[in-house]
N, C-alpha and C positions, 0 to 999 in steps of 0.2 A: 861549584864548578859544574859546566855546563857537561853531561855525561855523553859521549859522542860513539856511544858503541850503535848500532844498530837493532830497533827495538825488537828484533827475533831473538837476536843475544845477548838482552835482557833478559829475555825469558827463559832462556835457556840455563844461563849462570844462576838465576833465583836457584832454579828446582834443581840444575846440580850440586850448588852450595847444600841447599836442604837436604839433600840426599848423602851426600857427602857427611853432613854432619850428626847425620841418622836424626836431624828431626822430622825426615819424614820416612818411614821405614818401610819395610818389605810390606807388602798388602795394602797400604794406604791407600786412599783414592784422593786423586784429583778434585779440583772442582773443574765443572763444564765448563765445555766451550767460549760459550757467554760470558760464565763468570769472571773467568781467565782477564776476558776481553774487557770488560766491565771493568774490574781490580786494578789492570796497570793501562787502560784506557791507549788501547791498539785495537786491530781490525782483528776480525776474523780467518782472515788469511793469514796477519804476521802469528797467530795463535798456531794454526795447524800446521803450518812453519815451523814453527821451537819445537813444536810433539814430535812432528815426522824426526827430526833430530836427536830428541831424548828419546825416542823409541828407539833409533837406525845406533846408540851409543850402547844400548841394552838396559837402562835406566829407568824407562817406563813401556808400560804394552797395554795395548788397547782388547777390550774385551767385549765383544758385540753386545750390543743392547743392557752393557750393566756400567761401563765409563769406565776412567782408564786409572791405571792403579802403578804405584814401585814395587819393583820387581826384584826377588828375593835373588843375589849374587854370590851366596856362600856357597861353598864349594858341595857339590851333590853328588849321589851313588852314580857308576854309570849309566843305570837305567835310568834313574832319572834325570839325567844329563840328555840321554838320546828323547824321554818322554817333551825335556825343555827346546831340546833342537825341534824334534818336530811342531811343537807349537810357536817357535821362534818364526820356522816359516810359516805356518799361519798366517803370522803377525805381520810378516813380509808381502805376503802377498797381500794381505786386507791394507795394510800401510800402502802399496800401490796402486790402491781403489784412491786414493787419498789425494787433492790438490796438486800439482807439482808448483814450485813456485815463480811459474811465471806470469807475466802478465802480457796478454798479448794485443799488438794494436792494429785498428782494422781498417785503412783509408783507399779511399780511388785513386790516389793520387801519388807521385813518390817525389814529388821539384821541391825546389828550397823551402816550403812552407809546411810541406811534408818533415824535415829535415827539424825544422824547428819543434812542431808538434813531438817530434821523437823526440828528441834533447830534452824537451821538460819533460817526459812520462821518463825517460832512461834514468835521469837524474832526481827525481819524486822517488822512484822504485828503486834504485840503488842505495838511497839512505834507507828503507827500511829490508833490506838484503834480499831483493828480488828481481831475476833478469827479466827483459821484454824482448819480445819476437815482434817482427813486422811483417805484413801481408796487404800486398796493392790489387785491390777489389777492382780495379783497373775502368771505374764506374760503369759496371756491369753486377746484377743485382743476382744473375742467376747465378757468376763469380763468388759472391758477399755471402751468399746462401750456404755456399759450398767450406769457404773459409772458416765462418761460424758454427756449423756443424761440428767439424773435423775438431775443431777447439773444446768445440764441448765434448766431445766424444774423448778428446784428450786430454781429459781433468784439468785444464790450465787454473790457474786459481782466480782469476780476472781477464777480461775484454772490455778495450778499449774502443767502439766503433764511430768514426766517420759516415754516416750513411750515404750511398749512392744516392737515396733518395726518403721524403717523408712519408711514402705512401707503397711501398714495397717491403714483403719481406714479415709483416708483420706476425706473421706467427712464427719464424725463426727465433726473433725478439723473445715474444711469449712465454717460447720455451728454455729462453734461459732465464726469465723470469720465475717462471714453474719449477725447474728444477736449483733453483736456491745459486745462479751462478752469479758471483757481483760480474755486471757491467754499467758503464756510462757512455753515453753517444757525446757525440762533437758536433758543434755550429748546428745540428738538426734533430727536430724530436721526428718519433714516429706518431705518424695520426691513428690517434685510439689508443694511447701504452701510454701509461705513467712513468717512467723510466728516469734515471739521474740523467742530466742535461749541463753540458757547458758551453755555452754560445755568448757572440761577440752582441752587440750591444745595435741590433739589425736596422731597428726602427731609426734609432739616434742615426746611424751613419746613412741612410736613406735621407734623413732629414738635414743632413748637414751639406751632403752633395747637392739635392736640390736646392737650397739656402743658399750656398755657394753661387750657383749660375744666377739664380735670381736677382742678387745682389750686385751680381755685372749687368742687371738692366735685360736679361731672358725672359720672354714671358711665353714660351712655347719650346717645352723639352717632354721630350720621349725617354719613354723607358724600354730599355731594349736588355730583355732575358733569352737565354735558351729555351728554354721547357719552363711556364708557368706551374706544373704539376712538379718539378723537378724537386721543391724542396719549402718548408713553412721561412728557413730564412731566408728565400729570393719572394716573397710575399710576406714578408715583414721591411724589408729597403722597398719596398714600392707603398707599403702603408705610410714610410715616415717621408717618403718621395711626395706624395697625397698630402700628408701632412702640412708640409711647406708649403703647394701649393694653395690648400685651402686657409693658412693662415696667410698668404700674400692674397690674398681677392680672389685666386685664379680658378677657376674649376676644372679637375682634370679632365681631358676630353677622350673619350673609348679609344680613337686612331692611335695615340700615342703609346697607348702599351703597345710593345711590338714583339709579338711571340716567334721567336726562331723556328720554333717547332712548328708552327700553321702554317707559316712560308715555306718549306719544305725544303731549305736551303741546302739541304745535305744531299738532294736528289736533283741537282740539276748541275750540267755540268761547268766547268771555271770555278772561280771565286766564290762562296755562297754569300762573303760578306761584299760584293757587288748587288748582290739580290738584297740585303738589306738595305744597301746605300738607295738603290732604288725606289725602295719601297718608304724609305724617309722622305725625298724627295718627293712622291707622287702626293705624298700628304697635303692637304691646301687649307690650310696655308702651311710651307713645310718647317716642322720646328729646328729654331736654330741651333740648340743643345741636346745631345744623348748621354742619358745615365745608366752605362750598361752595366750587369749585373755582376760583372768579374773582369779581372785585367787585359785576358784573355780574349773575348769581346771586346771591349771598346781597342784593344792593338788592331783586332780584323779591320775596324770600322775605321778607325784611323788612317791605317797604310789603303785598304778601299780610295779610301776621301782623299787622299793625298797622287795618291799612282791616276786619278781623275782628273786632276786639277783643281779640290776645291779644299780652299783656304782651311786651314786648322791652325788658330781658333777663329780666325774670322769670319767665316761662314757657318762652321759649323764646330760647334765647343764639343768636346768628347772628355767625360768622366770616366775611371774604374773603380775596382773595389781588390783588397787584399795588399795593394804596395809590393808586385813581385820586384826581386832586385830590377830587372831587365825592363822596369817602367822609366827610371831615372835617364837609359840612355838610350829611348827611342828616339826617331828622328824629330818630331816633337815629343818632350817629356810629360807625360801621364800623372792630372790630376787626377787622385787617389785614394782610398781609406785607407788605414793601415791597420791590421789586425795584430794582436799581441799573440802572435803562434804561441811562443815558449809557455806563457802563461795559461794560456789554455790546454797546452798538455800536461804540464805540471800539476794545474788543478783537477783535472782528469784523472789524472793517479790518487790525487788525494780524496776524490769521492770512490773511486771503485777500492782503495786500501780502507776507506771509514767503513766505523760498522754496519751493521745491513738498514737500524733504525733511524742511523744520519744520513744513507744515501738514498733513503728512498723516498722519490718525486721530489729531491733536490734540485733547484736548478741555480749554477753560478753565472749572472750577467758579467760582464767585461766590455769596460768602453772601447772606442775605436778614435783613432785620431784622423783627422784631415788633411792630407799633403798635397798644398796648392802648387802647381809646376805651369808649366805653358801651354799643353790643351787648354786651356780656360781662357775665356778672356771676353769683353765687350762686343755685343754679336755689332755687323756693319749695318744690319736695318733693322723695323723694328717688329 
């Protein structure tokens, strides 16, 4: 029968049974950390989990720099009852140097996708009896900075990050690497840091949206990002974007990346995704399909193209990426990828709860699937 306690109170019941049945007696020592971890094959956090617990019960007490031992409960002189109180708090205080056990998750973002990504870390982390905190980096990096400090400064026992970006921040990273804290990032590594990684399957869904339009007879589509520097997995959908078209004949042409960021869209006044529309147009010859980079983009470029008067999909096909709910019931519904949120937080927990020699420079790929809607379609020329 499948044993369904949670594996911290697994541990816990061992060494209380043991102690309990005095096979393992007053003065005993433990084995380490490691060993612990190794022996019933759990993380290193569900380990200092069950201690902080058989210590806080009075069961076992930790002893700096010699390991941790059972602790003698037979009734003592007063004095040495007061000599045990006083070391008791010792043991209190150094056990509050200790992990707390939560796990905490770090993203820009807080809409439905966000929501998911929670659900699976909440529910990963609740089977093995550890709460999560959430914190929106609000994609601001000097925000993320500030969040990830505070976390480590507050012993959390795991972080979960989202990165605002692949190319910031990197010695925040570092130092939770340096100082021994599990973390695992989402959808993005950092450039330069070997770090555990769980990301969607970027190349594939780059290559399957371009494949897509191609296939409707497209032979001239742009890729429209915010910030090229923004992140390694909006230049991996544009590697597997390239991909498709070098496998169709096509060669991709410099115009059609179309970086949000060089246009300046955010600094000029109306619409900035009229500034984009324009800027696809002025293209010559102008391509008839946009692969933007998130749902979010191609909706701007969309209602842009449409509050103008031009045809979607007939003039002008519009891709997104992620399947937010609110793609299904735009005014044309948004061909799409669809990312497995749940599963990516889920697996997230289970790299940052694995031991330190399974999580590290792990990376979990996850496919992506294609939801074809009615942005897409047969361009009217060629």
């Amino acid at each position: 029968m499948k044993d369904h306690r949670p594996r911290y109170q697994i541990l816990i019941d061992y060494y209380t049974d043991r102690i309990a049945s005095e096979e393992l007696r007053a003065g005993d020592k433990l084995p380490t950390g490691p060993e612990i971890a190794e022996q019933f094959g759990v993380s290193a956090i569900t380990v200092t989990h069950a201690m902080r617990q058989l210590e806080t019960d009075g069961l076992i007490k930790r002893i700096k720099k010699k390991g941790t031992f059972v602790t003698d409960r037979t009734p003592q002189s007063p004095a040495r009852s007061l000599a045990e109180s006083r070391a008791a708090a010792g043991s209190a205080a150094q056990a509050a140097t200790l992990p707390i056990p939560v796990i905490s998750l770090v993203m820009p973002f807080s809409e439905t996708i966000g929501y998911e990504i929670f659900r699976g870390v909440e529910e990963e982390c609740a089977a093995q009896g550890l709460y999560v905190t959430f914190h929106n980096s609000k994609y601001d990096d000097a925000v993320e900075r500030s969040i990830i400090q505070k976390l480590a400064k507050d012993r959390v026992s795991g972080i979960i990050v989202y990165p605002v970006s692949s190319y910031k921040n990197i010695d925040v990273f570092s130092h939770l690497a340096i100082e021994g804290i599990p973390f695992t990032l989402i959808d993005r590594n950092i450039e330069g840091l070997e770090a555990p990684l769980v990301v969607s399957n970027n190349i594939e869904a780059g290559y399957s949206l371009a494949s897509h339009l191609l296939q409707l007879g497209h032979t001239r589509l742009a890729f429209v990002c915010q910030s090229w520097k923004e992140a390694v997995s909006v230049s991996d959908r544009y590697k597997g974007y390239c991909n498709a078209l070098i496998e169709a004949g096509i060669p991709p042409q410099p115009e059609w990346l179309v970086n949000m960021e060089k246009l300046e869209v955010n600094n000029v006044a109306g619409n900035p995704y009229d500034v984009l529309l324009d800027h696809l147009l002025a293209i010559t010859p102008a391509p008839t399909a946009a692969v933007a980079v998130n749902d979010f983009t191609a909706t701007g470029l969309l209602k842009a193209a449409l509050q103008r008067g031009i045809a979607v999909p007939e003039r002008l096909s519009v891709t997104g990426f992620d399947n937010h709910s609110f793609t299904a019931h735009l005014e044309i519904p948004l061909t799409t990828v669809e990312q497995d949120f749940y599963s990516i937080g889920r697996d997230a927990a289970k790299l940052v709860l694995a031991p330190a020699q399974e999580r590290s420079g792990s990376k979990l790929v996850l496919g992506t699937k294609l939801i074809v809607r009615q942005s897409t379609g047969e361009p009217t020329s060629p």
